[in-house]
C-alpha positions in Angstrom: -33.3 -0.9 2.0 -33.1 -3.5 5.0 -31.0 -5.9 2.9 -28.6 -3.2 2.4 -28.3 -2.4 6.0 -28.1 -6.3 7.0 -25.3 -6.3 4.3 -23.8 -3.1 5.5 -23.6 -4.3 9.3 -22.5 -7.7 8.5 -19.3 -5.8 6.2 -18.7 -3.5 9.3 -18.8 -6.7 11.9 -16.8 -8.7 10.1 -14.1 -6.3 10.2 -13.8 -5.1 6.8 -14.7 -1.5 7.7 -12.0 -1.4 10.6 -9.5 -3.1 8.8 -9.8 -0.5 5.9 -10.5 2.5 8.5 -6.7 1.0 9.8 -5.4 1.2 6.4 -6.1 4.8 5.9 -5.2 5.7 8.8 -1.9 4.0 8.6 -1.3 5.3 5.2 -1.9 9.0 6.2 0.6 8.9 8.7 3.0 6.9 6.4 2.6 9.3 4.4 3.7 12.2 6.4 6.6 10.1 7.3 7.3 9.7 3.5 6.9 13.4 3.2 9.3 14.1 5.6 12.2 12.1 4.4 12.2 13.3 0.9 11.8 17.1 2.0 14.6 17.1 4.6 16.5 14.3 4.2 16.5 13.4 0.5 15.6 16.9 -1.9 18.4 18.5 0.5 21.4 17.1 -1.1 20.0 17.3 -4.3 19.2 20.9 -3.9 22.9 21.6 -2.6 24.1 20.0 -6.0 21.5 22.3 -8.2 21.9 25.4 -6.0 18.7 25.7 -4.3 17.5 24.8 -0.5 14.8 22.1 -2.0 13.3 20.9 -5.0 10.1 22.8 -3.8 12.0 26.0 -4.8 12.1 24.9 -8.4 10.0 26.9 -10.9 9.7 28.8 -13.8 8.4 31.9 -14.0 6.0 32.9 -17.3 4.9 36.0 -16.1 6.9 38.4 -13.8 4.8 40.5 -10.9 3.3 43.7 -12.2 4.6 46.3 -9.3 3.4 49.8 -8.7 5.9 52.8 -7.7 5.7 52.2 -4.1 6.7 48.1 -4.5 2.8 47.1 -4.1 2.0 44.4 -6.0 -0.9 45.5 -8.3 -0.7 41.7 -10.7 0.8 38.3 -9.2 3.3 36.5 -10.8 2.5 33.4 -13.0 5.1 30.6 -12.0 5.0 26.9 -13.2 6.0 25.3 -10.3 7.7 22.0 -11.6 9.8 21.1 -8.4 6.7 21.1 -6.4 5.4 18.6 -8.6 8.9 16.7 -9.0 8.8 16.6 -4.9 5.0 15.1 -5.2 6.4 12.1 -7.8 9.3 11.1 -5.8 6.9 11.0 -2.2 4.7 8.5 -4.3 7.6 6.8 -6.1 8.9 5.9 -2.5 5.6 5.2 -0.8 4.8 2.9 -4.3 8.0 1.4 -3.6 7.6 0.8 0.4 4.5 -0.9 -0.1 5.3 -3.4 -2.5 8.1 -4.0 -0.1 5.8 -4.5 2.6 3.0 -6.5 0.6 5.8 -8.7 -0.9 7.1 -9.7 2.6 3.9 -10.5 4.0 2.6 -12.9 0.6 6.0 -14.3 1.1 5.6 -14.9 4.6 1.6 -15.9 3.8 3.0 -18.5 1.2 5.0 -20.3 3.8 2.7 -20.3 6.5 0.2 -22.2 4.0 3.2 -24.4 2.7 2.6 -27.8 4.5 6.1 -29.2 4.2 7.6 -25.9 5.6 9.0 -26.4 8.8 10.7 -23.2 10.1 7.4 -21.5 9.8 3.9 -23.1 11.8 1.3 -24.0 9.6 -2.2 -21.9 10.5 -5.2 -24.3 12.2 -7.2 -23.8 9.7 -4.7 -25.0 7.1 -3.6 -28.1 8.4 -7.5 -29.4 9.4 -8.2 -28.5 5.4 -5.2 -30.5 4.6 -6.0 -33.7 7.0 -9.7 -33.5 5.3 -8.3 -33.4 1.8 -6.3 -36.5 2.9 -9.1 -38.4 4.6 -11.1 -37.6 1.6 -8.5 -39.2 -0.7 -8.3 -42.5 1.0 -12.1 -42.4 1.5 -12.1 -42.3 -2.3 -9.6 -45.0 -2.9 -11.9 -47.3 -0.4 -14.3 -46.4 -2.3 -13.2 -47.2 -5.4 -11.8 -50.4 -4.1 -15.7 -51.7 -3.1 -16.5 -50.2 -6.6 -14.1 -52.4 -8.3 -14.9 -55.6 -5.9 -18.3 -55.3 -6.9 -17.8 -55.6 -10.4 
């Protein structure tokens, strides 16, 4: 039990748990964003070509409502609400598509960052001390082999 706290606070202090909490966050909003644009800016033109206000309004209706004399309703109608779910695919089809957008950019932007002979974009710290190690190990290598062969 105390390794899986230890494990649990070093995942939450190393920023893992507020860089997902971010995420979510993030994505909830995006999402309402998402929402928004395909009910009132994108189903509205398609609904003026079909006939209807919005794709929500799409449906088919199995079973009609059972009314009473007076207009009560005494059994609900069964409706297969496709539009709903058409409106639900096209939200995800254009939040699937924003965020490989988004992810491409950044790996783009990642891979030239790490790119050492990339000069319009700076090269991280960390990338160019690995890259000046890599080299010093190289030519400590060929030295080495050098002495190696002198040896002989």
């Amino acid at each position: 039990m105390r390794k899986l706290i230890k494990d649990f606070k070093e995942f939450a202090v190393k920023g893992n748990l507020i860089d997902l909490a971010i995420g979510i966050i993030i994505g909830t909003a995006f999402n309402k964003i998402v929402s928004a644009l395909v009910e009132n800016v994108i189903m509205p033109p398609f609904g003026l070509v079909f006939g209807q206000r919005g794709m929500a309004q799409y449906q088919w209706v199995l079973r009609a409502p059972q009314t009473d004399a007076s207009g009560a309703v005494i059994e609900e109608a069964v409706v297969l609400s496709y539009g709903i779910f058409l409106q639900a695919c096209l939200d995800f089809l254009i939040v699937a598509f924003t965020i490989f957008v988004v992810v491409r950019v950044f790996n783009r932007l990642r891979n030239q960052a790490e790119d050492e002979e990339e000069t319009k974009v700076p090269t991280p710290k960390n990338i160019q001390l690995m890259a000046e190690m890599r080299d010093l190990m190289k030519e400590q290598g060929q030295t080495l082999k050098k002495i190696a062969e002198q040896g002989k």
